[in-house]
Each structure stands twice: as C-alpha cells, then as structure tokens.
C-alpha positions as CSV (number, residue, x, y, z in Angstrom):
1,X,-128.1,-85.2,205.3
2,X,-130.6,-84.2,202.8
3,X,-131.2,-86.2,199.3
4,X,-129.2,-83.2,197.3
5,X,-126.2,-83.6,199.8
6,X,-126.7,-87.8,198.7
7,X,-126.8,-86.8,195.0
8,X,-124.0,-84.1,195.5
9,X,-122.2,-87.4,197.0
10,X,-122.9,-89.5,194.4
11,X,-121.6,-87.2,191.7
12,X,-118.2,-87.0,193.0
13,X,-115.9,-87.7,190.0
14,X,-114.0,-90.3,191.9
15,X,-117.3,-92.1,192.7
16,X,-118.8,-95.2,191.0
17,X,-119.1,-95.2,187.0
18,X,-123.2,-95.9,187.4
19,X,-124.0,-94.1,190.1
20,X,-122.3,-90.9,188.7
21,X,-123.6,-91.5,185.5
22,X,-127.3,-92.1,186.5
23,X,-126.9,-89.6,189.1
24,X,-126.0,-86.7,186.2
25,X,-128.1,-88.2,183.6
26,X,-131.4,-86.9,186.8
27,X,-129.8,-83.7,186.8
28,X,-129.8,-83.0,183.2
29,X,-133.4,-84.4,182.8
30,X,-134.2,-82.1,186.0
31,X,-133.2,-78.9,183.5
32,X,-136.3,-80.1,181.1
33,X,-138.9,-78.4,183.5
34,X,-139.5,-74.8,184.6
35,X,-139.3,-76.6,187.9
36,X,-136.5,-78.7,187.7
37,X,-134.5,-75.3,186.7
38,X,-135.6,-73.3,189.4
39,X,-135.0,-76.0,191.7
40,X,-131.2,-76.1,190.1
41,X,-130.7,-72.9,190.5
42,X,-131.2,-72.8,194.5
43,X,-128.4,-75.7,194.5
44,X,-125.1,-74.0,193.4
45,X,-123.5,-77.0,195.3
46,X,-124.9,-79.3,192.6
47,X,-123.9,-77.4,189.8
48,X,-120.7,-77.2,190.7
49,X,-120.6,-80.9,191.2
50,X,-121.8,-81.3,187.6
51,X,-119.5,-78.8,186.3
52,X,-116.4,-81.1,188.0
53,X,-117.6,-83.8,185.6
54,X,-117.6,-82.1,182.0
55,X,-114.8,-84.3,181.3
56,X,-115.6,-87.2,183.0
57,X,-114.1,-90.4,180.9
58,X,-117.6,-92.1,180.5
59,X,-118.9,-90.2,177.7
60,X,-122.1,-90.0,178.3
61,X,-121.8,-88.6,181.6
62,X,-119.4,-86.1,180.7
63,X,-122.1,-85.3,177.8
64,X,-124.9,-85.1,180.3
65,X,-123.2,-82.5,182.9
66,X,-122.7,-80.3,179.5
67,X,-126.5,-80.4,178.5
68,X,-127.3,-79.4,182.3
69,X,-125.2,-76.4,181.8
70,X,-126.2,-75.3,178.2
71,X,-130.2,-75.9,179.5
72,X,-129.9,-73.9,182.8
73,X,-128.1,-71.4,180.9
74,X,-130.2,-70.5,178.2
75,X,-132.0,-68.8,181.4
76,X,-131.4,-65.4,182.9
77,X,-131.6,-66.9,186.4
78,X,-129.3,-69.7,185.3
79,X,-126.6,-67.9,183.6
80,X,-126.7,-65.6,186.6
81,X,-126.4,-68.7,189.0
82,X,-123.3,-70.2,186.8
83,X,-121.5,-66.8,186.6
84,X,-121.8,-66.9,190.5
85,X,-120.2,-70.2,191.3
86,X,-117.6,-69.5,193.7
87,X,-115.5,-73.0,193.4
88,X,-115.4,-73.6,189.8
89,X,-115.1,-70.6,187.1
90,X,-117.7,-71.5,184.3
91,X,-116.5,-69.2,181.8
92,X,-112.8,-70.7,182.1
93,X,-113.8,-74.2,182.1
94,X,-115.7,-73.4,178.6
95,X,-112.7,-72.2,177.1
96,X,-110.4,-74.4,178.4
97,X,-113.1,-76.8,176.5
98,X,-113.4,-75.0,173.3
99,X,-109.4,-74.8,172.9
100,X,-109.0,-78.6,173.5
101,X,-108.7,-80.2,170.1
102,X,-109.8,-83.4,171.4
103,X,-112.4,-82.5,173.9
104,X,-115.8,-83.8,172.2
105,X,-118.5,-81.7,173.8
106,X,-117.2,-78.4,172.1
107,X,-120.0,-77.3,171.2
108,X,-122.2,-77.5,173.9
109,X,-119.5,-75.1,175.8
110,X,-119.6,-73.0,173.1
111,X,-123.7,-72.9,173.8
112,X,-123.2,-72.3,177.6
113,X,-121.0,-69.2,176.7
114,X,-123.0,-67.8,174.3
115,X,-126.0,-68.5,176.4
116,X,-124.1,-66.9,179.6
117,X,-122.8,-63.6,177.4
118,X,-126.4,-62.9,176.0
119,X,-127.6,-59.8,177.8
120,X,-125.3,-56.8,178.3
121,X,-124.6,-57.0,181.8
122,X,-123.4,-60.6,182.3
123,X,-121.7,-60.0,178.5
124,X,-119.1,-58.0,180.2
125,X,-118.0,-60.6,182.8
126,X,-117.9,-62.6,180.6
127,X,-116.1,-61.0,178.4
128,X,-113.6,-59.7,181.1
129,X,-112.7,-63.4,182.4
130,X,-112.2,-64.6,179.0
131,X,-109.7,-61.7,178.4
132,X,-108.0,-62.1,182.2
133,X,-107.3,-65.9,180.8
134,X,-104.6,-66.8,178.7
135,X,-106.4,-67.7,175.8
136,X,-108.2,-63.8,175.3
137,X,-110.3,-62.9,172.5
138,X,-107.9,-63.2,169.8
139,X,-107.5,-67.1,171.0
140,X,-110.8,-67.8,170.3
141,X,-110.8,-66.4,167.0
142,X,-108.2,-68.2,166.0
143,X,-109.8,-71.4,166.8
144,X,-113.1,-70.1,165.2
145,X,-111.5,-69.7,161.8
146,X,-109.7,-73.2,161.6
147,X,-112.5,-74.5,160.3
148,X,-111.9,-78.5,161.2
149,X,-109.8,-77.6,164.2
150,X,-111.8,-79.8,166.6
151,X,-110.8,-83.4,165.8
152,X,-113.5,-84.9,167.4
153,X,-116.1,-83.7,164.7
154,X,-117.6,-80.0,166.8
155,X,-118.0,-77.4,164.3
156,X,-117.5,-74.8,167.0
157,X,-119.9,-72.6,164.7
158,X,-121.6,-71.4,168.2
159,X,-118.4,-69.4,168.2
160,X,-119.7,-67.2,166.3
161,X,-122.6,-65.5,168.6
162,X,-120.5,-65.3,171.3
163,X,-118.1,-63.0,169.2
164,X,-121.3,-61.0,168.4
165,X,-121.9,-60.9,171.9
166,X,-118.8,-59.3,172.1
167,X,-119.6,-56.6,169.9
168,X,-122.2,-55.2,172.1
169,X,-119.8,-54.0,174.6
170,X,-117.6,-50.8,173.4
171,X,-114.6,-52.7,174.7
172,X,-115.7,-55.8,172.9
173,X,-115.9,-53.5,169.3
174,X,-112.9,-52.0,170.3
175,X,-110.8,-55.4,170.9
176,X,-112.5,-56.8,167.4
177,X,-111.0,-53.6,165.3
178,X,-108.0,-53.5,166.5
179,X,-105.5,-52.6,163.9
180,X,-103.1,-55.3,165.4
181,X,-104.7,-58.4,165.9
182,X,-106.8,-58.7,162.5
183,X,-109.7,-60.2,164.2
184,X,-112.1,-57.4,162.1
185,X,-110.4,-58.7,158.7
186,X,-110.3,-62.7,159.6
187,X,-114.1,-61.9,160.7
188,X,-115.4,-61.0,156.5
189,X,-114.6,-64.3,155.3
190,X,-117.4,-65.8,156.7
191,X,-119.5,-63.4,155.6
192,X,-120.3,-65.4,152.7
193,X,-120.1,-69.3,154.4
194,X,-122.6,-71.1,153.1
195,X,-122.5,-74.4,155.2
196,X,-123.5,-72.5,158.3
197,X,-126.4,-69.8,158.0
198,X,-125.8,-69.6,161.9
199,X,-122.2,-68.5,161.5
200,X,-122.7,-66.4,158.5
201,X,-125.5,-64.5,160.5
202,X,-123.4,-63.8,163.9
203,X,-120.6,-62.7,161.6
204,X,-122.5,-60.0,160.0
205,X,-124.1,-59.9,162.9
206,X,-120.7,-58.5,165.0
207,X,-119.8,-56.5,161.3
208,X,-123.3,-54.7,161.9
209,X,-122.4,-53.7,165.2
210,X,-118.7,-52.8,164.6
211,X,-120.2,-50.0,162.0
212,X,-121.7,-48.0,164.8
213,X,-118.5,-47.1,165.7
214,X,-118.2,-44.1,163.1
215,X,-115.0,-42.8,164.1
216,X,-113.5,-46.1,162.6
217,X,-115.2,-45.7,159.3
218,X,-112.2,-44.4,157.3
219,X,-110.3,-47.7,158.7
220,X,-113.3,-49.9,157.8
221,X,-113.9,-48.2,154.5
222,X,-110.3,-47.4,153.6
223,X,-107.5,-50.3,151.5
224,X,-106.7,-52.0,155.1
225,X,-110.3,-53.5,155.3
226,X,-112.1,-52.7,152.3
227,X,-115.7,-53.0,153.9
228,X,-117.9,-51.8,151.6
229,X,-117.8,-54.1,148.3
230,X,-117.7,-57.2,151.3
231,X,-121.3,-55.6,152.7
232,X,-122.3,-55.2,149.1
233,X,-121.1,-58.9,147.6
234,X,-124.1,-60.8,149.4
235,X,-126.9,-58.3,148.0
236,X,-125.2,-59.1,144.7
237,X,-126.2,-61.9,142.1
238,X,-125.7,-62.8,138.6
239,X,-126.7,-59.2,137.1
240,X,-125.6,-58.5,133.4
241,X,-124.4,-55.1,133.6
242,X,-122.9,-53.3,130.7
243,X,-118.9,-52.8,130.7
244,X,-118.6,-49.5,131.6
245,X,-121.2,-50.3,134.6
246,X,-118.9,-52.9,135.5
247,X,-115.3,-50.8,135.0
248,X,-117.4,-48.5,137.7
249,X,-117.8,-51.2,140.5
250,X,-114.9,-52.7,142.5
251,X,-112.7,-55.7,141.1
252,X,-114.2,-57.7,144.2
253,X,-117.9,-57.0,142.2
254,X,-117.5,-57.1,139.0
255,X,-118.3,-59.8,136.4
256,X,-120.0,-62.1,138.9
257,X,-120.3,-65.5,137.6
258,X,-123.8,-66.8,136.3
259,X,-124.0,-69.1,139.7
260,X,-123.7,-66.2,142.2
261,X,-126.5,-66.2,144.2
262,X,-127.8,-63.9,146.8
263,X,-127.7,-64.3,150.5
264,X,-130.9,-66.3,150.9
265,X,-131.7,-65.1,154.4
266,X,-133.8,-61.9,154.9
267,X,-132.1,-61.3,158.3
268,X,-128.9,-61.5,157.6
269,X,-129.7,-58.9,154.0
270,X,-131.1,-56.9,156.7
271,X,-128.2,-56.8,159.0
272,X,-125.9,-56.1,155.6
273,X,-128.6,-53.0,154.6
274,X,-128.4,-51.8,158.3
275,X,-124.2,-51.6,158.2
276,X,-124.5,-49.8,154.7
277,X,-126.7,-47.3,156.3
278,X,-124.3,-46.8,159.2
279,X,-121.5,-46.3,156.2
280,X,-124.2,-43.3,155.1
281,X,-123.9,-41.4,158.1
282,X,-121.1,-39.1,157.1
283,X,-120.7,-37.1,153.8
284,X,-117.0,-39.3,153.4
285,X,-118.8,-42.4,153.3
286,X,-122.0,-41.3,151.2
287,X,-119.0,-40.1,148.8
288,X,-117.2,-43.1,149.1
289,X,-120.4,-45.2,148.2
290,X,-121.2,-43.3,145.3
291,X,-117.9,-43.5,143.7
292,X,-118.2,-47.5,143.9
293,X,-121.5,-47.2,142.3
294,X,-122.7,-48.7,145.1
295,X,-126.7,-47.8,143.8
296,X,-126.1,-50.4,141.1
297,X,-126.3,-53.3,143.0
298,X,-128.6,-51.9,145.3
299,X,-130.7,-51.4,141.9
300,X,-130.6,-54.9,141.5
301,X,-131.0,-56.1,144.7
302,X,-134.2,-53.7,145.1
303,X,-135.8,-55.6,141.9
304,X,-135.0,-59.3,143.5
305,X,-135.8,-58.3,146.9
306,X,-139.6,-59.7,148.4
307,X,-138.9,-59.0,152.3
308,X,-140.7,-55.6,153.2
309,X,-138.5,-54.9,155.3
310,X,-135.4,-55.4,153.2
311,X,-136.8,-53.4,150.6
312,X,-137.5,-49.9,153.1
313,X,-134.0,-50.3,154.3
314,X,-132.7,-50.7,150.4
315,X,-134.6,-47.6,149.4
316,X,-133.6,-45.5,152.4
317,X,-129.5,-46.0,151.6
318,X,-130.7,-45.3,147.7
319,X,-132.4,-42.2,148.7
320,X,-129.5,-41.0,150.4
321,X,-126.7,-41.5,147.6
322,X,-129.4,-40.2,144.7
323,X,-129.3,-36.7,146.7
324,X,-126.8,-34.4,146.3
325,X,-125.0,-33.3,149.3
326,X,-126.4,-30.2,149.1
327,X,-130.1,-31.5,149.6
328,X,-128.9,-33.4,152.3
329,X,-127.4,-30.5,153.6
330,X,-125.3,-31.9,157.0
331,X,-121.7,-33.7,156.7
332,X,-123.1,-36.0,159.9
333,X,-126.5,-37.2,159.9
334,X,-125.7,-38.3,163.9
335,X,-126.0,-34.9,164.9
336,X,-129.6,-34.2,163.5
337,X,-131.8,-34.2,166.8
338,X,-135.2,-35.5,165.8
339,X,-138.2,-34.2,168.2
340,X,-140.5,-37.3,169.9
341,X,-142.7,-36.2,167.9
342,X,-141.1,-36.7,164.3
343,X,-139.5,-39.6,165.4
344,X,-143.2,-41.2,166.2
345,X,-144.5,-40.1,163.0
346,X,-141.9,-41.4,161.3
347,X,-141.8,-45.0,163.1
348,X,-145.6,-44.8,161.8
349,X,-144.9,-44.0,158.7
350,X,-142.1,-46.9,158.2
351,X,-145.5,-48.9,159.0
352,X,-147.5,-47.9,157.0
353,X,-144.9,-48.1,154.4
354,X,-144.5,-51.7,155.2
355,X,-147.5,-52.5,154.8
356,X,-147.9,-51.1,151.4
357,X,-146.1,-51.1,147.9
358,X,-142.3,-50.2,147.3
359,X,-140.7,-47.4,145.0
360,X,-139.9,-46.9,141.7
361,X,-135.6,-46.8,141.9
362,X,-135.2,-45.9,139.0
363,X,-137.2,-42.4,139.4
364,X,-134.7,-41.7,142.0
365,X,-131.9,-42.2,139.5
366,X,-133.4,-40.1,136.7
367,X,-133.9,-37.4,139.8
368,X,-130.2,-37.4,140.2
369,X,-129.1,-37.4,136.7
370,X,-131.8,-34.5,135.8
C-alpha cells in the first residue's frame, strides 16, 4: 500500500472527523500547483474519494473537497479527468448541489460545471447528463431566476455561464428558444441586473449566441419576445429627444428617466452591438429596425461611446439601416461569399480603423434623408 491508497483511506466519509478533514484540506492545497494538479489528475481514485465528501457535515471539509474540484477543473486535463470518473457522476452530483436549497457550497458547484462545460466538446456531455437527469435545463433555470433561492446565502450567479455554455451547442440554442418552456423570455430580465456584472454578461452572453440562429428571428423579433428594444434599452441613457422622436421608438424606450444609465461595461455593449448586427442580416429585420427608429439610440449611444471597438460595431449596424435596400442590394447578407482575400483586407482595415478616429453619424443620416 502506497501513501495515496493511505490518503484514499483516510478520506473515507465514515472515517475520523480530523483525519478526513486534514486529509482533504492536502488535497485541496495540492490543486494550488501545476504539480499538485497533474499529480491529481493521474489519481482518479482520490478524486472520487473527495467528491464522496462534498457534503460531508464538517463544514470545512465539505468546503475543501469543493475547492479541489472547482481548481482541478478550471483545467482542460482536469475537467477531462472529472467527466471520466467512473464511480461518481460529477455533473449529477453538481446539480443535485445547485438544486438543494440548503446545501452551502452552491456556488462552487456552479464553478465546477461551468468550468467542466467550457470548451465545445466536454460542453455537450455535459449538457447531455444534465438533460438525462431529472432536473434538465429548464430546472436550472428556474433556480437561476429565484433570485434568493439558496437559503444558505450562494447567489448561484455562476449559473449564468453555464447557460451560456449551453448556447454554444445547436441543441443547447435550440432547448433555450423553445416556444414552450420560456427559458429565452425569463433569460432578458437580467439583461439589465445591476448587482451582478457577471450575470448580466453571461445573459447577453447566451442572447448573443441565440441570434445566430436566423431562422428564429421573426420569433425573437416578433410580440412573443420582443428582442429588439431589450438589445437596444442598455445602449440607451437619459437622451432628450423631441416628442415625435419619442412617439417613433417603442413604449419599452421611450421617455427614459433622467437616472438611466448605460450599461457601463464595454464587453457586454459589445455583445448587445454584435446581436443587433445578427438582427441586420435579413432585409425583415433591417426593416424591422428601422421602423423602431432604432438609429436614434444608436445616434446617441455612438456620441457617449469611448471603446474603439464599440464604436466600429455601432457604425457598422448604422451604415446598414442608413442604406436603402436597394444599395444594399441582397435580402440575406449570409449568403454573400467574401474571397480570402477581401476578407483579409477587410480584417486589416477594421485595424486600422481601430486605431484611428470614428465617423460622423450624422452624415450618414443626412445621406439617407437626401
């Protein structure tokens, strides 16, 4: 008997309160080397010893078996190595943890499954455990929108990425707009949370993703979802527009109070400026866009805005509704094929562009009106 078939000994959950506890409390401080996480990895026998004591009645050991598992896997090789334990099903335990009320180390099993669903491949067995279980997708979301739903003071807010996750996977985007469940709808609310930027990010996030899908866009744009004043509402702020400007937005847009603010972080404007573009894509939603008067709060947003990036993307959806459908001249920008070529010359150009000043929008709006 070697000294990991000793420490796999001592961290039998019936063993002795110290020895288990200071027995789990090496493994954990064992994931805080490159090492130490190697070395875990070639001991699946140990990992599923720790995983035995997630709820373990002495806090701290219980608390100490979840940091091993959220440390080792935040690594490829580690999320690999949990997805592969044969005795214990790591993507079921989370859940079971994340569903418990009462169970205190919530969040650190919603780290382990976002950590374990991050790249594409181990996404989608994740994602197909979770939906072989009894608590599915929709589960989750329910506890992700009850805001205090853990009693035992997690926030669960690590929820969110894994639903983003998700939305990588066709079957993921396809489960998240499905007309029956109202996942998609449940999802926009917390497109404007302000106590959590990291929850307010993954939901745009999964909303960004969702709009690749263009064969759903007369769902996500028409009355049942209503996407396109939600993607505009956090590019919006306290702008005094006249009343026949504001007769021409939606209800949800107009007469924003003098405390509206803008969403203050550039990555998640960026995600929001991405989905609009996605919404540009097909003459219907160009058309749609336009007759919200969508280009006034992009006006506005494009004289706030001070993230280069933010501003190309602004300018490229504002170019697009300024032209007339005509100068466009295709009903489905998707189907354009641009050559290598073109495509590298324009990637260049987007950097040189960043690199350098902004546009004028209001000489594309006299261009349109001319």
């Amino acid at each position: 008997m070697d000294e990991f078939d000793e420490l796999i000994q001592f961290l039998a959950p019936d063993g002795r309160k110290d020895v288990k506890s200071a027995s789990c409390m090496t493994v954990a401080q064992l994931t805080g080397t490159p090492d130490g996480l190697k070395l875990l990895c070639s001991k699946p026998k140990i990992l599923t010893a720790v995983t035995r004591l997630i709820r373990d009645e002495e806090v701290y050991t219980a608390k100490d078996a979840m940091r091993t598992l959220v440390n080792l896997s935040a690594e490829e090789t580690g999320a690999e190595v949990l997805l592969s334990l044969k005795e214990v099903d790591i993507v079921g335990e989370m859940v079971k943890c994340i569903i418990d009320e009462e169970y205190p180390h919530a969040d650190f099993a919603c780290g382990v499954l976002s950590n374990i669903s991050m790249t594409k491949q181990h996404c989608q067995k994740v994602f197909d455990r979770v939906n072989e279980g009894p608590t599915k997708l929709e589960g989750l979301m329910n506890v992700f929108c009850q805001i205090e739903y853990n009693k035992k003071g997690a926030k669960l807010h690590l929820l969110a990425p894994i639903i983003t996750n998700f939305s990588q996977l066709a079957l993921g985007r396809k489960q998240i707009m499905d007309k029956n469940s109202f996942i998609f709808q449940r999802l926009l609310a917390f497109m404007e949370y302000q106590p959590s930027k990291g929850r307010r990010l993954s939901t745009v996030a999964t909303i960004h993703n969702c709009c690749f899908e263009k064969e759903q866009h007369p769902w996500l744009m028409g009355e049942e979802v209503d996407l396109v004043p939600r993607l505009l509402l956090p590019l919006a702020g306290p702008d005094a527009f006249t009343e026949e400007e504001n007769d021409s937005l939606p209800v949800d847009l107009q007469f924003l109070p003098d405390d509206k603010i803008r969403e203050p972080v550039p990555e998640i404007r960026k995600l929001v400026l991405e989905a609009l573009m996605q919404m540009c894509v097909t003459r219907e939603g160009r058309e749609l866009l336009r007759s919200q008067n969508a280009y006034l709060i992009l006006r506005e947003h494009h004289k706030w805005e001070e993230d280069r990036h933010c501003i190309m993307l602004n300018e490229d959806v504002v170019n697009l509704l300024v032209r007339t459908e005509e100068e466009i001249g295709v009903d489905d920008l998707s189907t354009i094929n641009v050559p290598p070529d073109l495509a590298d010359k324009f990637t260049k150009q987007d950097e040189e562009y960043l690199a350098s000043g902004s546009q004028d929008l209001s000489t594309l709006q006299d261009k349109e009106t001319s």
